[in-house]
N, C-alpha and C positions, 0 to 999 in steps of 0.2 A: 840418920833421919828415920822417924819411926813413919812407917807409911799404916793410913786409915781407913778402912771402907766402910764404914760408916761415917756419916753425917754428922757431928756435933749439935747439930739446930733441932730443935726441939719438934715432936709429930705431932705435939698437940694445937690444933686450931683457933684455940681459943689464946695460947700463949706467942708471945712472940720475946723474946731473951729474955726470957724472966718476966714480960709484964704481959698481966692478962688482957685480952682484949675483948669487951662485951658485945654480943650482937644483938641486932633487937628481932624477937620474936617475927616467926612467917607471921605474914596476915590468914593465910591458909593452907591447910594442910589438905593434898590430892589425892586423894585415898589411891594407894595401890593397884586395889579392882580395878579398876575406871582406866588405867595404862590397859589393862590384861583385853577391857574390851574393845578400847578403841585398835587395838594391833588385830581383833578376832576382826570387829566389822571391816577392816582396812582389805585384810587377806580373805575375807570369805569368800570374794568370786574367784580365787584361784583355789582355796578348799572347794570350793564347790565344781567347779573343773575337775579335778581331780579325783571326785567321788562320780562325776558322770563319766571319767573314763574307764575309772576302778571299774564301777558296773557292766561298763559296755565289753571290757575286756572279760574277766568272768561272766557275765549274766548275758544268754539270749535272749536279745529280745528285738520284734520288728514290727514299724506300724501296719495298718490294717484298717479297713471302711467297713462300716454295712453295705451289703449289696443285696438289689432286690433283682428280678427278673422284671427287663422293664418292654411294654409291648408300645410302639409309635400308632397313634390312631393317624389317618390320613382320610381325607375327603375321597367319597367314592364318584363323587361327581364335582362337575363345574357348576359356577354359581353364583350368587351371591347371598353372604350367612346372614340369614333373618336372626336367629334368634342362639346364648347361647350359653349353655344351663353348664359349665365348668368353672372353678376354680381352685388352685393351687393350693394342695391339702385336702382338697375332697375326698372322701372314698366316694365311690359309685360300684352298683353293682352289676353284672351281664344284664343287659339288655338295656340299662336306662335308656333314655334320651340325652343324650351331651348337646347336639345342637340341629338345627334347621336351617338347610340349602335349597333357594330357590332359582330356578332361571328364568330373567326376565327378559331371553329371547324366545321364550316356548310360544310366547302369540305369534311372534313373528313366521317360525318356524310351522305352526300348526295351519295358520292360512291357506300357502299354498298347495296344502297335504288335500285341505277341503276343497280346494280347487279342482285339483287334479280327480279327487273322489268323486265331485257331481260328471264333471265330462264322460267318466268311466261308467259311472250308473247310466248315462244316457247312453250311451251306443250300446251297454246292453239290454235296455230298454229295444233300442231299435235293430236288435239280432234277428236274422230271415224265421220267419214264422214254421213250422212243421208241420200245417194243420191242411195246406194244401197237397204233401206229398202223402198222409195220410188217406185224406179223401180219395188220391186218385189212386190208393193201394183196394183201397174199398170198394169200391168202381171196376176194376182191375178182378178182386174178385168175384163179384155178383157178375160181370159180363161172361167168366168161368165158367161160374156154376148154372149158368142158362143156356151156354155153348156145351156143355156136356148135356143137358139135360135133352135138348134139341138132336143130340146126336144120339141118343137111346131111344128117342122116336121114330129116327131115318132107320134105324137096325129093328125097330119091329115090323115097320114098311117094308125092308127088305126082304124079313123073315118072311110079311104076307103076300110077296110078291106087287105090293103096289110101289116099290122102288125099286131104283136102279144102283147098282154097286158103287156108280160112279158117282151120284146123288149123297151115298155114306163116304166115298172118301174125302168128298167137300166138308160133310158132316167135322170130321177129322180133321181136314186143315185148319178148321176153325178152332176148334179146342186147344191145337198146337199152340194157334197165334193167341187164342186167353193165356192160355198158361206164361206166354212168353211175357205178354206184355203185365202178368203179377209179378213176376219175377222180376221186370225191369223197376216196377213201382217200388218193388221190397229195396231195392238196390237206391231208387231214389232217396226213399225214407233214411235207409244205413246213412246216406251221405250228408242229410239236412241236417239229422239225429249228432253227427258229427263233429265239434265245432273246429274252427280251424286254431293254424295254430297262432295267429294272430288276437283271438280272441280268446283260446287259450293263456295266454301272456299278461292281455288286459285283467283277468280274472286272477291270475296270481298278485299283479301288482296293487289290485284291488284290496284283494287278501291284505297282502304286506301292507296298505295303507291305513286300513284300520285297524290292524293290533299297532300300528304307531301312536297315531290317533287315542286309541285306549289306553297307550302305558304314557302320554302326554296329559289326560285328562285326571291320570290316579296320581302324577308328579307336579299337577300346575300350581297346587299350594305350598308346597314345596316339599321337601324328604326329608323326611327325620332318620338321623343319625343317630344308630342305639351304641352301646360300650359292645364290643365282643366278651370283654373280660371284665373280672373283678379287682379293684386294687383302689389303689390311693393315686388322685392326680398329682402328678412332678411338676408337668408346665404347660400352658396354656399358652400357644401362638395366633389364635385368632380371634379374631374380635366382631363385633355386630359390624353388619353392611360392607365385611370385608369384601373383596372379589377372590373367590378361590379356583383356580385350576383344578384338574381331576389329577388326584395322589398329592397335594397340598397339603404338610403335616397340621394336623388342629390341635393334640394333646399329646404327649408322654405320660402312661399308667403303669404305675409297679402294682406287681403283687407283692405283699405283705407277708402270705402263704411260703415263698419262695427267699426269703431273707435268709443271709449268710454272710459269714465274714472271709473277704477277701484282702490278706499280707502280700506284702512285698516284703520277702527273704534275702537276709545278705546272703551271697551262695555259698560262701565258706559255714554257710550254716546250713548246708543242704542236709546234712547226715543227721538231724533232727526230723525231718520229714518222714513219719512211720506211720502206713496207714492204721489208722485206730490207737497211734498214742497222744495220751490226754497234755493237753497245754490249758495255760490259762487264757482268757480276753480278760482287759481290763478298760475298761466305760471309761469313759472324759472324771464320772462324779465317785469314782474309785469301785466301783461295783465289779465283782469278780466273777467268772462262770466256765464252766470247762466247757473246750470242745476239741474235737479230734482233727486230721485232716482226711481228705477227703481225694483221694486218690493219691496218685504220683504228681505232681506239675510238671507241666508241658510245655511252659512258655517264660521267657525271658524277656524283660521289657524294662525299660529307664523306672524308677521309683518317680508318684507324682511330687512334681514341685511344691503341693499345699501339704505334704507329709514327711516334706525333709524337714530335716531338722539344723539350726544354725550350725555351722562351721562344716558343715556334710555337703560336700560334692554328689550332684545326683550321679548313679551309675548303675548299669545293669541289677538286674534285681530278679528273684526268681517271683514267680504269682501264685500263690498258695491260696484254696480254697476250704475253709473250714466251714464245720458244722456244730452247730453248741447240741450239749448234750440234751438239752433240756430248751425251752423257746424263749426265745429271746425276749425280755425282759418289754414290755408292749412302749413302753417310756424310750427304751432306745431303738425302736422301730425307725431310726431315721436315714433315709436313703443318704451314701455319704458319711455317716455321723465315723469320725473318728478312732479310732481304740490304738490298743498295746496290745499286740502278742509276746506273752511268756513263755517261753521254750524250754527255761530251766539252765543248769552252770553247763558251761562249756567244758569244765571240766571235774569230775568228780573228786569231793575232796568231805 
């Protein structure tokens, strides 16, 4: 038995033992291409996977915000806000006026200040006069100087023998008793001149009521709240006929001046951190620009949740502070706005 490995039957399609069989024409023919792209669009999000890991595995790179220096304005007084000249996107510059706080207890408050001020003006209206220890200091003197003068007569009397020794030592007792009783007057006067310390008191509090009084009268229209600083308003928290506490925040202002970009670094990417080596930033609308870093980083903190990225676990991160070579592009001045830092290959090839 003769053994075969091949087939006897014929490999053409068209024949079958000898008889042809005809088939009728496709209706259409599917071009080739069209398999090649439907298999590319099918697999693209796994090629595309695949070129964002390739990258990430070679290519440094970490997101990053604008950051400005941002200053919190806060109410220096209590209040209620009459009026109020911010809003979000503003620039202002030092000193504007942002708004106006009034307090509509300052009547209340100023009354009994008047109060108390008339009561105080009267009793020192009705303070002991000085005009009578004066007079009797006066009196006091001229009785002196008439008791001395009396006593230079008894001593020429003396001299001419029409007096008696005893006659001048009266003379004398009496000059004693002027003199004592000026002295007692001077002593009066010291003490009227005096005031005690009860009205002492009344005169300070007097004091103390009208510079009240005065800085109630320069604040009863209310206080204008100027900017300390120059910048771009962030955000507005109060509003007309708010009630505000004293230290109540009213705005957050960036400076513009002060803008820098701040990454969050994977730290297996620390050894990229050179102060004064050049990286790229890269803007949301593809715009490129160098800057350096800007010291050593000092701080380690979770990467924000609105800068991860899908399938990325947030995790420690180092805080990198850059500075662009050149200023930042006035379009991307936006507190927050986004970017990519380029770091360059991880490894040289």
């Amino acid at each position: 038995m003769k053994v075969r490995f091949t087939s006897g039957k014929s490999r053409d399609p068209f024949q079958e033992k000898g008889v042809r069989i005809p088939y009728a024409p496709a209706r259409r023919t599917f071009p080739r291409w069209r398999w090649y792209f439907v298999v590319l669009l099918v697999s693209s999000p796994l090629l595309f996977f695949i070129a964002k890991v390739s990258v990430g595995v070679f290519w440094a790179t970490s997101p990053g915000v604008i950051f400005m220096e941002k200053t919190p304005i806060n109410s220096p007084t209590s209040g209620v806000l009459m009026e109020v000249h911010l809003r979000e996107g503003q620039h202002i510059a030092l000193g504007d006026v942002m708004a106006k706080v009034a307090d509509p207890t300052l009547e209340m408050k100023r009354a009994p200040l008047t109060a108390e001020r008339k009561v105080l003006m009267d009793y020192a209206s009705r303070h002991i006069s000085t005009e009578p220890f004066r007079d009797a200091l006066v009196l006091a003197e001229r009785v002196l100087k008439e008791e001395k003068a009396y006593r230079s007569k008894i001593q020429e009397l003396v001299n001419a023998g029409a007096a008696t020794k005893a006659d001048l030592n009266e003379a004398q007792k009496r000059v004693l008793r002027a003199e004592s009783d000026v002295i007692k007057a001077k002593i009066d006067l010291n003490l009227a001149l005096a005031p005690s310390g009860e009205y002492k008191s009344q005169q300070v509090r007097l004091a103390q009521i009208d510079g009240e009084l005065a800085a109630m009268a320069d604040i009863m229209g209310g206080v204008a709240l100027v900017s300390p600083v120059s910048g771009v308003v962030l955000a507005v928290f109060a509003v007309v006929n708010q009630a505000l506490a004293q230290g109540a925040p009213l705005a957050v202002v960036a400076d513009p001046q002060t803008a820098s970009i701040v990454t969050f670094l994977n730290p297996k990417d620390l050894g990229f951190v050179e102060k004064g080596k050049k990286v790229r930033i890269r803007f949301p609308e593809g715009t490129m620009v160098e800057a350096f870093p800007v010291g050593r980083p000092t701080l380690a903190e979770p990467a924000p949740s609105s800068l991860s990225k899908p399938l990325t676990e947030i995790r420690q991160t180092v805080r990198v502070t850059l500075s662009t070579r050149s200023p930042i592009p006035e379009a991307f001045l936006v507190e927050g706005l986004p970017v990519t830092v380029h770091w360059g290959g991880r490894w040289p090839w």
